[in-house]
Every structure is written in structure tokens, then in C-alpha cells.
N, C-alpha and C positions, 0 to 999 in steps of 0.2 A: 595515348598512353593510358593502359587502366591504372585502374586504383589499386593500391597491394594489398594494403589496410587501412581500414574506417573502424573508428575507437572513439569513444567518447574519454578525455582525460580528464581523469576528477583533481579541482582545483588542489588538495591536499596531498596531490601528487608531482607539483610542481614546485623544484628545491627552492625554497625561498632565500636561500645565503649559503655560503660555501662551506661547507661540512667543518672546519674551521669551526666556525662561527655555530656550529651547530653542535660542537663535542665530540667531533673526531677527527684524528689526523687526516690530511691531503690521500694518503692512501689508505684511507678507511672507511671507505667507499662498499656497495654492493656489489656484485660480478655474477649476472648471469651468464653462464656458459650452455653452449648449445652445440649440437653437431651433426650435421647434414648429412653422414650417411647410415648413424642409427637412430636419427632425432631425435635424442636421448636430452633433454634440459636438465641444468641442475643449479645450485647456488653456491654461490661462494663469496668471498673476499677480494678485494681488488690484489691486498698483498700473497693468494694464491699466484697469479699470473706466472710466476718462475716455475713451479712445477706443474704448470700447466700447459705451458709449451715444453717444447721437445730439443736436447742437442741437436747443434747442425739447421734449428730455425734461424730463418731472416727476420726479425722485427724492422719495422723502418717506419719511420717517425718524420713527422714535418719540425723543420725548423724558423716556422716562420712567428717573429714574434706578434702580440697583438699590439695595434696603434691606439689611443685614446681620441677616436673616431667621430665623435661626437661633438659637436662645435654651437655653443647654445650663443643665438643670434638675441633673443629678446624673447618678452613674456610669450608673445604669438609663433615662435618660430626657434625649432634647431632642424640640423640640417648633419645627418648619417652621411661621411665617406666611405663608399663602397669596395669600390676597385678602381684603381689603374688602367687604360689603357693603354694600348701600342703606339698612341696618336697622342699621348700627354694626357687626353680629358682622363677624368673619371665621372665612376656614376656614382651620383647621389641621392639621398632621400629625403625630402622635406619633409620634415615632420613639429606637428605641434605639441611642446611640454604637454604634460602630464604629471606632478606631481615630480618623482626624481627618477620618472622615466617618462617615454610620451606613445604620441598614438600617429597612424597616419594621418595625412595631413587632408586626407576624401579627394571630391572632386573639384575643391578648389583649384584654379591654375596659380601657381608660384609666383613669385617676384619674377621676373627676367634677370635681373640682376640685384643680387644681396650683398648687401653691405655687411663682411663679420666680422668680428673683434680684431684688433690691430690694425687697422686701415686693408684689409685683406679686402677684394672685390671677387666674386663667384659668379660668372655668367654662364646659367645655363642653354644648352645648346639646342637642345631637343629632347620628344621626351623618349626612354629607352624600355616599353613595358607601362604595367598598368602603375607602377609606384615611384620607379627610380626614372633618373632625369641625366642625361651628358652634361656633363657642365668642366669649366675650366676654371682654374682658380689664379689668381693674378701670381700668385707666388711660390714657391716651388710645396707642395702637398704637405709631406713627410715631415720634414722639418716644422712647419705651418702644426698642424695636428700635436707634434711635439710639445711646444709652446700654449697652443691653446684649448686643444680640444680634453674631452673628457672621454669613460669610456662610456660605451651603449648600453644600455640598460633599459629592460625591459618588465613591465608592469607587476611581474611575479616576484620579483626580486624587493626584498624588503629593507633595503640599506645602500646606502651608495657607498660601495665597496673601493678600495681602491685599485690601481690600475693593475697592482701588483698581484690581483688576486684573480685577472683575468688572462695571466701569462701560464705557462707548461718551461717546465723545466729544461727543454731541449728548444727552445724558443731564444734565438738568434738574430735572425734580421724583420726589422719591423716592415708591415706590410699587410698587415690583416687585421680586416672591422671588426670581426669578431672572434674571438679565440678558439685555436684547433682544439676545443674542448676534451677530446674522447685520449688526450695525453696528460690532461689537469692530472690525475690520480699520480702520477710516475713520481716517485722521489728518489733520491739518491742511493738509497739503502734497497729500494726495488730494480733499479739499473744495474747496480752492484751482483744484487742473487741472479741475476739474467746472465751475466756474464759468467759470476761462477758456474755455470748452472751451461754452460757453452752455447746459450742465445746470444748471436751476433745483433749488434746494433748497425743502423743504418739510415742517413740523411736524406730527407727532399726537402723540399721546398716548394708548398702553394698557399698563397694570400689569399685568405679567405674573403668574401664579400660577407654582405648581411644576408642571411640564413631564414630572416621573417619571411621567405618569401610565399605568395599565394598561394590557395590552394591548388594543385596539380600545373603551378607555373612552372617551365623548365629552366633550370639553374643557366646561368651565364656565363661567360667566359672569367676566367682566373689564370693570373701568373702566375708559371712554375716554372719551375728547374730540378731536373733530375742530373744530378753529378755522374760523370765518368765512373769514380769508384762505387760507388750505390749499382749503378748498370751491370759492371763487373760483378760484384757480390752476389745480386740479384742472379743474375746467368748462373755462378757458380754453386749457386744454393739447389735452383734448378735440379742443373744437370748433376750434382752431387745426392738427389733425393729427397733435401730437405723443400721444405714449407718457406714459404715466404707469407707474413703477417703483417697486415696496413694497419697501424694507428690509427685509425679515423678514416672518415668518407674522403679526405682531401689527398691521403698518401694513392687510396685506389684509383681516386681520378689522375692522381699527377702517374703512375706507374702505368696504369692502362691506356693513357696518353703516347708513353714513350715507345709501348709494346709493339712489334714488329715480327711481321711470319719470318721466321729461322728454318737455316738446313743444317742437317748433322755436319760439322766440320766449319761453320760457316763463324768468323771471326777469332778462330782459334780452338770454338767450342766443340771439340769432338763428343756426341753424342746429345750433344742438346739439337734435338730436330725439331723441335717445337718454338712458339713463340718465344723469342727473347727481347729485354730492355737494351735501349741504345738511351746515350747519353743526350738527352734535351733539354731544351728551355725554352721559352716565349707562353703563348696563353691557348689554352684547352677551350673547346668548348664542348668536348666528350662529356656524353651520360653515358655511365653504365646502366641497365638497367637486362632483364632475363632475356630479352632480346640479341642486346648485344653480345653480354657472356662476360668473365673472364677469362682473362688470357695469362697470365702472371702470377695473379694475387690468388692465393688461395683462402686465407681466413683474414678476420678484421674483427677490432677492437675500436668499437663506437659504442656514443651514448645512445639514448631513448629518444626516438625521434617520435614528434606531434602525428597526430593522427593527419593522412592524405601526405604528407610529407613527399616532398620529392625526393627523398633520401630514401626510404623504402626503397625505391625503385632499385635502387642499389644493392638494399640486402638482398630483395629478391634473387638477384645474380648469383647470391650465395647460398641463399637456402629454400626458394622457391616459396609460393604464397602462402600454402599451407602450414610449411612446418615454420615460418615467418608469423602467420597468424599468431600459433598456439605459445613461441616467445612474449609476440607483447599480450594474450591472458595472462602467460604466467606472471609478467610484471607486474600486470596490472593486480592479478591476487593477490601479488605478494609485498605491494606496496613499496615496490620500486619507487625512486625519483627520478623525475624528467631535469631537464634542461642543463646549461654547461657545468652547474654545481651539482647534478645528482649525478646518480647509478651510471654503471657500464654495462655493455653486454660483448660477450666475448664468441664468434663467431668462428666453428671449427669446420675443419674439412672433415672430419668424420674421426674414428679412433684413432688414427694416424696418418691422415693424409695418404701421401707418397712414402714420407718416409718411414720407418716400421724400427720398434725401438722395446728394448723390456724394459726400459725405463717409464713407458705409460702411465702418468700416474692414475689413481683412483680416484675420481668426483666424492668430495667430502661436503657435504650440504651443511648449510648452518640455518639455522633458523630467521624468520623473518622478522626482521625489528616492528 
């Protein structure tokens, strides 16, 4: 797999606390917007996003809440729950505190078996990759993490926040290490103008694992579930013209999962001959990447990912190396924020996609804080 982009990210670029905490509301946020068939970048407001998409688009959003992941065994040792498997284990991270975040744990090998708070016993099984480990946990997970764990937190973050600040408002059922971040900005009163505004809302569900992962390591397997109605929607948006838009890297993985080659006529859908969603669940271990393609999704709303990121490889699918490039300089000039608490970037199929509308709005720039 090549590399999409290589960035050097200046420390003053990475959101140290949750905009909250920094003097603006949850949706008050940046929004660079971009568009893949006039390359055209611009800036904006997270609270644009309603006249930024089109009636008759799909938005579809994960509902997967974030767990308090984190489980600090003693001064030498906490230990990241990753993901779930199919087989009961999950994977884990061993990691050493840091201050009130930690670091990996190197090339030491781990306990075999750790003893964590509550009489809980973690045997790990094997190791899964160069960081994370199989392991079982004597007591059922979810509940467990409930009770004791904390959230993950990571060395740029300058507060131990609480748990409540690493959930998204469409966040549901618990299952994810780390939060579908690129939905944090969505508040009520943004849902609300989406709907007035005849943007359809629409549910998955995938558990996110930990996201630290190596440089150009390939992403793992993750739970998901794509709902019957979601499937429907999806197909109907389709074959009606409209745009279907992923929330996050985690909606395109769970949607291009489910995607399946279609004939005109085939499940009801007269006129949709192209791929459609079927209704699934269990675990992906799908990369999108320009290779692959999509098949489904046409734009996406994500945060700023680190430089080599395996997430790039994704945007790529959207907007190709190049005009991918000239998004994160313009970030980068404009003093964007990385990580679950900064910036977004809004990821268009072009002036209109499929669908064709005189409602277009006009890119309204605002100046860079």
C-alpha cells in the first residue's frame, strides 16, 4: 500500500481539549469542505453542514457508543480494550502510564496474565500485530470497562476529560475504544436544520478499535451492523438520485462492507443496476482504499487524520492523492485542528454529485482563527 500523504504535524495543531473547554460550542468547530470534481476547497463552520448538503441526501451516522476503555492496573501498567471478537477474546494494548495518558508499552513482553482491579484476571493469548495482544478476560468485557475502566487518552490532550466528552450524540450502544469522533460536532439544533432542510438521517453501527495504529499498519477487523431500514434508505437514495454521506471512516467501512453488485429490478429496486446495501452484521475486515473504490458512499465527513495514517487511504477512494494532498496544505495553512476534539473536513462528490438541484448553495469562507 503506498503512502497518500506524508505531513509533518505541528504540535500546536493538535486539539489539546474539547472546543468546550476552549470557548466554543460542540458545533463550533471548522469545516473544510472540498469537492472532487472541481477541486474546489473552501472553509467554513461545522454549523454550515445543512446547507451544505442537498434535499433527498443520505447522511448516516454510527451509533456506536464509546466504552471507558481504559483499565489502569498500577503505576507500571494500563491496558487499552480494543475490539471484540467473534471467539469472545478481544484485543488489547499494553501500555505504560504517562502522566494522565501513557505511551506504548516497546518491546517488552507483557505479564501472561494480569491481575486488574476487582479481582478481574486478563489472559492474554497471543500476540495480534506489532502492539496489540488476544487476550480473554475472566468476566464478561462491557459491563467490566463499565465499572472500572476509564477513557483513553492520549499525550496531546491536556485534561482528563470526562467520559461524557468523548460520546457524539447519536451514540447508542457501547462498544467502541475510541470515539466515532468525526460525529462529536452534531448537536441537536444541527439535526434539526438537516431535517428541515429534507437531509435524511440514517443508523449503523461499528465499534471502533484504537485508531493509534502504526505507521501504514492495516486496520483490523471491527463489529458492525448495518440495519435493514438503513439498507432500504441507502438503495432508495441511490436509485432516487440522491447522495448518500458517511459520518466518519467507520460508516464507509460498515456501508462498503455490506455493498453488493445489483441488477435493475433485483430486490424490488427497479432501476437501481448498480451496487446496492443488504442488510448485515458480524465483523469487516474491509479497507477502502483507491484500489478498492467505492461502491455506495459518495462523500464523507471525517476529522484530520495524522500524517501516513491508514485512514488516508480511504480518503484517497474519494478524492484521489492529489487533490487529498492540497486539502491537508490547506489545513495545514489554515491552522486547522487534528485529533477527536478539532476540525472537520467535509468530503463532496463534486457540485452535485448524482443529484442536480438549484438549491446548490454558495461556499461562504470565513476566516481562519
Amino acid at each position: 500500500m503506498t503512502v497518500t500523504a506524508d505531513f509533518t504535524l505541528p504540535a500546536e495543531l493538535e486539539a489539546p481539549a474539547p472546543p468546550e473547554n476552549r470557548g466554543l460550542p460542540r458545533d463550533g468547530v471548522r469545516m473544510l469542505v472540498s469537492r472532487a470534481a472541481s477541486e474546489a476547497i473552501a472553509h467554513h463552520r461545522f454549523t454550515d453542514l445543512p446547507r451544505l448538503l442537498l434535499p433527498g441526501d443520505l447522511l448516516v451516522v454510527n451509533t456506536s457508543r464509546t466504552l471507558p476503555a481504559a483499565v489502569p492496573v498500577g503505576p507500571d501498567l494500563t491496558v487499552h480494550f480494543s475490539t471484540g471478537l467473534p471467539d469472545g477474546t478481544w484485543l488489547v494494548e499494553p501500555r505504560i502510564p504517562a502522566g494522565i495518558s501513557s505511551k506504548p508499552y516497546g518491546a517488552a513482553v507483557p505479564p501472561e496474565v494480569i491481575d486488574l482491579p476487582g479481582g478481574a484476571r486478563l489472559t492474554l493469548t497471543g500476540q495480534a500485530g506489532a502492539r496489540l495482544w488476544r487476550a480473554r478476560l475472566s468476566t464478561a468485557v462491557v459491563p467490566y470497562l463499565l465499572r472500572h475502566g476509564e477513557p483513553i487518552r492520549y499525550s496531546y490532550a491536556t485534561g482528563r476529560w470526562p467520559l461524557g466528552a468523548y460520546q457524539t450524540v447519536f451514540g447508542r450502544w457501547p462498544g467502541s475504544a475510541e470515539m466515532p469522533s468525526a460525529a462529536r460536532p452534531f448537536t441537536p439544533a444541527v439535526v434539526t436544520e438537516l431535517a428541515a432542510r429534507g437531509v435524511t438521517i440514517a443508523p449503523v453501527t461499528l465499534h471502533c478499535g484504537v485508531s493509534s495504529l502504526e505507521s501504514d499498519e492495516d486496520p483490523y477487523q471491527e463489529q458492525y451492523d448495518v440495519p435493514p431500514a438503513t439498507a432500504r434508505l441507502v438503495n432508495l437514495t441511490r436509485q432516487s438520485g440522491g447522495r448518500v454521506i458517511a459520518a466518519g471512516t467507520t460508516v464507509v467501512r460498515a456501508l462498503e462492507t455490506a455493498a453488493v453488485a445489483g441488477t435493475a429490478g433485483t430486490a424490488g429496486l427497479a432501476g437501481l443496476a448498480g451496487p446496492r446495501v443488504e442488510a448485515k452484521a458480524g465483523w469487516t475486515s474491509h479497507v477502502v482504499t483507491p484500489e478498492t473504490g467505492l461502491r455506495v458512499v459518495d462523500g464523507l465527513l471525517t476529522g484530520l487524520h495524522e500524517p501516513r495514517s491508514t485512514h488516508l487511504w480511504m480518503l484517497a477512494a474519494f478524492h484521489g492523492k492529489n487533490l487529498l494532498r492540497e486539502c491537508y496544505n490547506e489545513a495545514l495553512a489554515g491552522g486547522y485542528l487534528w485529533h477527536e476534539f478539532g476540525d472537520v473536513h467535509l468530503l463532496l462528490p463534486g457540485a452535485t454529485g448524482r443529484a442536480s438541484s438549484n438549491l446548490e448553495p454558495v461556499d461562504n469562507p470565513v476566516p481562519a482563527l
